[in-house]
N, C-alpha and C positions, 0 to 999 in steps of 0.2 A: 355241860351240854344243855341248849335250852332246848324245850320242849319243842319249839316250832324245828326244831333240826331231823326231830324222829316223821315228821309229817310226809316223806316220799327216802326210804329208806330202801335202800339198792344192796341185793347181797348175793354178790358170785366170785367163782371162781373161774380159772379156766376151763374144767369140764364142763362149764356150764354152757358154756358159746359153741353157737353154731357153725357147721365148719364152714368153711373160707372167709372166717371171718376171727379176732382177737382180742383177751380181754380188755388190751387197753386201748383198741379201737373202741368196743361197744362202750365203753367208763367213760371216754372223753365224750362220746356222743350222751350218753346219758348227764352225765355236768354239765354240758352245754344247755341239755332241754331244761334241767331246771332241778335234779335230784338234791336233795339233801343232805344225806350224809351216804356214805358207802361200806360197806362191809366186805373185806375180802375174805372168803371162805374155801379153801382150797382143800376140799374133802370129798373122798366117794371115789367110784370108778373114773376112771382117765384123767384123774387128776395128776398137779405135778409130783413126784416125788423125792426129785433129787431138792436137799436143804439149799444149796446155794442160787438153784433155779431160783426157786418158792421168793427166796432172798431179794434176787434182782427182780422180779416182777414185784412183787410187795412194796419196794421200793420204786418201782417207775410208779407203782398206782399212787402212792403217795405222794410220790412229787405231782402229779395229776392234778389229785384230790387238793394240794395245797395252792396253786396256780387259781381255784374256783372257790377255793377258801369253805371247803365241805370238810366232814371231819373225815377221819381215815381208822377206821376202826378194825379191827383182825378178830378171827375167830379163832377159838381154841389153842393159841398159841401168843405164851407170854413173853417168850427169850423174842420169837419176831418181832412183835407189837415194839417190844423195847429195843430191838436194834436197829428197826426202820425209824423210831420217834415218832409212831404211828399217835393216833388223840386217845385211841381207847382200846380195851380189849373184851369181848363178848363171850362167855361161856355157858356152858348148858348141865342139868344136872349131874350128866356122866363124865364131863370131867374133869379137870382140877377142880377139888372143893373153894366153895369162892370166897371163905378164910383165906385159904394160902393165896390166892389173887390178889385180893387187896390189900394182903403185907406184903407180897413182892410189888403192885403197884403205887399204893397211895400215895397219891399229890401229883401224881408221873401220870396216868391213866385216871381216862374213863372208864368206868366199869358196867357192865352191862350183863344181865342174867336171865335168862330163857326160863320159864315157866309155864308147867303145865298142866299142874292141879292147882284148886283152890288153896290146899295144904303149904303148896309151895309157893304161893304168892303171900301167905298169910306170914308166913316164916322170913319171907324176904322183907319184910315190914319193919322187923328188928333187928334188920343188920345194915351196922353204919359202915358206909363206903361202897353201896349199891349208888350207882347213878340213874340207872333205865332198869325197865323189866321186856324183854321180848314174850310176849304172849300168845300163845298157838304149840299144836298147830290150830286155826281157825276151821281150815279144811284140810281133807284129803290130800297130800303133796305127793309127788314123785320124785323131787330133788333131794330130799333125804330118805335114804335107806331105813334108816334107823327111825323114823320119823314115830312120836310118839301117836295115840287117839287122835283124835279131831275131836274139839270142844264147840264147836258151833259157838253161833252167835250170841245163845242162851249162856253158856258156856263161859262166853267173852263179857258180858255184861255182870255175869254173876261174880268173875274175878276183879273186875273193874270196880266193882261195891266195896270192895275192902282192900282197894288198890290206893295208896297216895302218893305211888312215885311216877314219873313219868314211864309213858309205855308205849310200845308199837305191838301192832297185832302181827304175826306171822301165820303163814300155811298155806298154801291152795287157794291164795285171794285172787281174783280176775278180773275181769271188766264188766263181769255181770255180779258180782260181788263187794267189789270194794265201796261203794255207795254207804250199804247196808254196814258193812264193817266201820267203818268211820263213822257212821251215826251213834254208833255204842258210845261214843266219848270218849275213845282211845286217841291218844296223842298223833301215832303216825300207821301207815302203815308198809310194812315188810315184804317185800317182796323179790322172786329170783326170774322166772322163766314170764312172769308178766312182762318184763321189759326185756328179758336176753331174747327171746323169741319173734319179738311182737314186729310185724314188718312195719310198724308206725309209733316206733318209739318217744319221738319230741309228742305223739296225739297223748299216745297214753301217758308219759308222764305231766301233761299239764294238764290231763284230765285227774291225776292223782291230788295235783296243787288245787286244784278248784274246790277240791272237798276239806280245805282246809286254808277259810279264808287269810286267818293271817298270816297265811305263807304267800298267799296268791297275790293278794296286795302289792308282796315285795317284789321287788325286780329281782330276776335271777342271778345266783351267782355267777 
C-alpha cells in the first residue's frame, strides 16, 4: 500500500447507510468522487449477521473496489478478507492479536493496526508485517460503540513524532476538522458518517483530496 492510498479512506458498513439508500450504491458513488482505499466494517447495531450475507456483499464491494482499482480492505475478519481476495486486512487492539494476523496473512495481505496510545504506536514500531497504523479516535465518534478516548490533535501530532509507518487518522473528523487533522502530517484521513451522511458527497470527497496534494494532482480512479 502506498501512502497516497491512505489520503481519503472510506470505512462502512451496512449499518452505516442511510435508509433508502445501499452500501454498494453509496461505494460506487464514493469511487467515483475520487476515494482511496475502502474499508468494509460490518460491526455494531443493524448490522449484517448472517456469514454468507457478510460474504456476498464483501464481495460485490470488492469487485467494485477492484473495477476503480482502490484497495479493498476488511475489518476484523481474516477467513473474509481471505476468501473474498480482499488487498488487506485492518485490526484493532481487541482483537486478533496482530501476531496471529500476520502469520495467517503475510505476502497475501495488507495489514493495518488501529492505535490509540502513544504506548501502542511505540510498540507497533517493532513489529515486522505492520503496513498502516489507523490513529484515533481523533475525535468524539458515534459510529463505534466501543470507541476508545479521543486524543485530539495534540494527541495525533504527539503519536506521529515517533510514528515511521504510514498512517491515517481516524474518529469524529468533519468538515470543520479535517483541515486541521491533515496538517499534523498524517498520511490520510479515516472517515465513516462524513461521507455516508453527507447530502454532497463527490464536495466532500474532493474536498478531502485537496488536502493532500499528491493525491489531487492525480486523476481519479
Amino acid at each position: 500500500m502506498q501512502k497516497t492510498d491512505l489520503a481519503v479512506y472510506f470505512v462502512a458498513g451496512s449499518q452505516d447507510i442511510p435508509a433508502g439508500e445501499t452500501l454498494l450504491g453509496v461505494l460506487e458513488a464514493a469511487l467515483s468522487a475520487g476515494i482511496t482505499t475502502f474499508q468494509y466494517r460490518e460491526k455494531g447495531s443493524n448490522s449484517l449477521t448472517s456469514a454468507t450475507a457478510k460474504l456476498a456483499l464483501a464481495q460485490q464491494a470488492r469487485d467494485l473496489c477492484a473495477n476503480y482499482k482502490v484497495p479493498f480492505i476488511v475489518d476484523d475478519d481474516v477467513d473474509l478478507a481471505l476468501a473474498v481476495k480482499a488487498d488487506g486486512i485492518h485490526v484493532g487492539q481487541k482483537d486478533e492479536t496482530i501476531q496471529q494476523v500476520i502469520q495467517r496473512v503475510r505476502g497475501k495481505l495488507i495489514v493495518g493496526l488501529s492505535c490509540n496510545t502513544l504506548g501502542q504506536v511505540k510498540r507497533a514500531q517493532s513489529i515486522v508485517g505492520i503496513d498502516y497504523l489507523g490513529i484515533g479516535p481523533i475525535f468524539s465518534t458515534t459510529s463505534k460503540a466501543d470507541a476508545e478516548p479521543e486524543i485530539g490533535i495534540v494527541g495525533l501530532k504527539r503519536a506521529l513524532s515517533f510514528n515511521k509507518l504510514p498512517s491515517v487518522a481516524i474518529g469524529g473528523i468533519d468538515s470543520n476538522t479535517m483541515a486541521a487533522t491533515a496538517a499534523t502530517g498524517v498520511d490520510g484521513l479515516a472517515v465513516i458518517s462524513l461521507i455516508t451522511h453527507s447530502p454532497q458527497r463527490a464536495k466532500i470527497i474532493a474536498a478531502m483530496r485537496h488536502l493532500y496534494p499528491q493525491v489531487s494532482k492525480n486523476e481519479r480512479k
